[in-house]
C-alpha positions as a LaTeX table, in Angstrom:
\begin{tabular}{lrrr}
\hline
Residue & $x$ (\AA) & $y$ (\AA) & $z$ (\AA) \\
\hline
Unk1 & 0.00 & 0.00 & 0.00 \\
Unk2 & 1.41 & 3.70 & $-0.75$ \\
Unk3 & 1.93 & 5.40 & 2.38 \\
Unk4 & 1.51 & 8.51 & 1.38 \\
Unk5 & $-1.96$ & 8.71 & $-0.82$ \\
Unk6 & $-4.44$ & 10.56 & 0.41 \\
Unk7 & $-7.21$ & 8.61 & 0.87 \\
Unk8 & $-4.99$ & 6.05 & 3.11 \\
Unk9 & $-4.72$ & 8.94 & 5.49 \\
Unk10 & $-8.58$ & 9.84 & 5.40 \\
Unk11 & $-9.01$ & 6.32 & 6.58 \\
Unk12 & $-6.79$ & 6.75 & 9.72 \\
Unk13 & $-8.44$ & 10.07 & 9.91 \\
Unk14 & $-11.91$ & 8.74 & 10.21 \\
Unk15 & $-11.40$ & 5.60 & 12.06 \\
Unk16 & $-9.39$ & 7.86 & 15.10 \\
Unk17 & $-12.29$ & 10.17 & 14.75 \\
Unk18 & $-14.50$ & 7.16 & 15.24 \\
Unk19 & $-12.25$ & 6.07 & 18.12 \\
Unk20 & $-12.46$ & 9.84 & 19.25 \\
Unk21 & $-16.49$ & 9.36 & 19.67 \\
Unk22 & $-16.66$ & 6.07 & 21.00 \\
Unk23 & $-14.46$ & 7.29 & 23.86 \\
Unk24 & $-16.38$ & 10.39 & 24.31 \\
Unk25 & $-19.34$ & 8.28 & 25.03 \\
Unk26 & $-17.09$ & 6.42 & 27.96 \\
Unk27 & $-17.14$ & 10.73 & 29.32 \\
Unk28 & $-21.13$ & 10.44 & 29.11 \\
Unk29 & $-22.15$ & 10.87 & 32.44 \\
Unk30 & $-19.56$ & 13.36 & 33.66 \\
Unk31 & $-18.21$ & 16.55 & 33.96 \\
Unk32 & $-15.90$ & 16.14 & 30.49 \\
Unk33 & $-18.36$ & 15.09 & 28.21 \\
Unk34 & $-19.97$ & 17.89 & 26.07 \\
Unk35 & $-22.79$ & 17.01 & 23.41 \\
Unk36 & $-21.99$ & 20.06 & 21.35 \\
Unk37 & $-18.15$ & 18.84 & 21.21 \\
Unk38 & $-19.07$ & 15.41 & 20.21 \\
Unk39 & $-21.54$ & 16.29 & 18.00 \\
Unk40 & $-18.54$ & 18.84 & 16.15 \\
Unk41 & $-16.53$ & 15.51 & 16.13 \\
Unk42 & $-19.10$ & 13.46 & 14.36 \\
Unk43 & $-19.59$ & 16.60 & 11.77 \\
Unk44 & $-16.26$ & 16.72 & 10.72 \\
Unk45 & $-16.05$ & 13.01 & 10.81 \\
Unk46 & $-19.02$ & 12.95 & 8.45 \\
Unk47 & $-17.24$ & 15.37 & 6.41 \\
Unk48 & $-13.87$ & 13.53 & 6.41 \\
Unk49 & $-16.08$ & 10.12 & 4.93 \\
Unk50 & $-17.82$ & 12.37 & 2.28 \\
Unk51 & $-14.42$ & 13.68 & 1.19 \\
Unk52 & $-12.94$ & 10.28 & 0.98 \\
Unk53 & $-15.63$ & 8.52 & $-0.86$ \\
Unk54 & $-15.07$ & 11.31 & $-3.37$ \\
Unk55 & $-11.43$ & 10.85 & $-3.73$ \\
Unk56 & $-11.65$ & 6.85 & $-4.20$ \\
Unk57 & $-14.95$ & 5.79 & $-5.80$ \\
Unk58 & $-12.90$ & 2.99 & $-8.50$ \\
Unk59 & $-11.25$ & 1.28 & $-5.56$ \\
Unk60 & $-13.39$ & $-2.07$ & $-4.92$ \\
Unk61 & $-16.04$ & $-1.94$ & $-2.15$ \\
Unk62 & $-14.83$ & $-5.07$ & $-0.51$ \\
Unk63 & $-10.68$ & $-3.41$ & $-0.95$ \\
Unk64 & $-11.76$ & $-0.26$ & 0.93 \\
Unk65 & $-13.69$ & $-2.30$ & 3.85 \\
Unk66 & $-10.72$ & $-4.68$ & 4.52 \\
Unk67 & $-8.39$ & $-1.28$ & 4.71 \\
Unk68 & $-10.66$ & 0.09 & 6.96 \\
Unk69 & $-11.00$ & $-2.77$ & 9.30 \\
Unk70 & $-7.46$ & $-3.31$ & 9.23 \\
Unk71 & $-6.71$ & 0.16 & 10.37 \\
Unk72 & $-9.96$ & 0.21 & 12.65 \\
Unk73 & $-8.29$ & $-3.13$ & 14.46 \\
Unk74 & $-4.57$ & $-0.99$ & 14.78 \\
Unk75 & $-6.81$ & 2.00 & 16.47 \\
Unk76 & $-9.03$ & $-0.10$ & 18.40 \\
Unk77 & $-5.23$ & $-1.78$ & 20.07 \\
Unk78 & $-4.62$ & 1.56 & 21.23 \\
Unk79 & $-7.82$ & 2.75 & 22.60 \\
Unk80 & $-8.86$ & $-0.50$ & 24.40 \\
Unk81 & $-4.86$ & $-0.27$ & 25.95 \\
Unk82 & $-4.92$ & 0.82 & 29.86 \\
Unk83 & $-3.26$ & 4.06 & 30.12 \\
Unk84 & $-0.41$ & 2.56 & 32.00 \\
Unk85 & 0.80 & 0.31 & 28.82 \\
Unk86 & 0.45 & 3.04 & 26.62 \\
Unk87 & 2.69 & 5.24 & 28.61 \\
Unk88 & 5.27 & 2.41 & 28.77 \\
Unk89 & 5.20 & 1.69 & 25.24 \\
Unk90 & 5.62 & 5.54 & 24.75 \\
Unk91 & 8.22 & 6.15 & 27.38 \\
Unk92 & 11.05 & 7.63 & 26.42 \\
Unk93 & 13.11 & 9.58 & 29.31 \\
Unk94 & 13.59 & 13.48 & 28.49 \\
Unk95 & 16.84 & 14.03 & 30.23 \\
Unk96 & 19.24 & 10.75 & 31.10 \\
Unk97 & 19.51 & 9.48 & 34.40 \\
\hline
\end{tabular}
């Protein structure tokens, strides 16, 4: 796959924007969570789809879904990861000890 087309990077775009509302709904309840936020997050992740079903109607329904799910799975690693394994995996002293 060409990792720099366009329409690779609208699919990261809207599968962390989907990731982005699924764990704004985990906020529901509380303090954090604002409906008018989410519902600018779903906009513009409505608008991100529209733009990238523009940019790559000749790829193959079935090609697009299996990108997308493959990505989806990648974002869903991270998001479903406890906050303490993501900052180990991330860690990465400023200064040396």
């Amino acid at each position: 796959m060409g990792e720099n087309k366009p329409e690779y990077s609208l699919i990261k775009l809207v599968v962390c924007m989907q990731a982005t509302l699924e764990l704004f709904d985990e906020l529901k309840g509380t303090s954090a969570y604002k409906h008018n936020l989410k519902r600018l997050v779903n906009q513009t992740n409505q608008q991100v789809e529209r733009e990238l079903n523009n940019i790559y109607p000749y790829i193959d329904d079935n090609q697009k879904e299996e990108t997308f799910m493959s990505i989806e799975r990648a974002v869903n690693e991270i998001v479903n990861t406890p906050i303490e394994e993501l900052f180990e995996k991330g860690y990465k002293p400023l200064t040396d000890v």
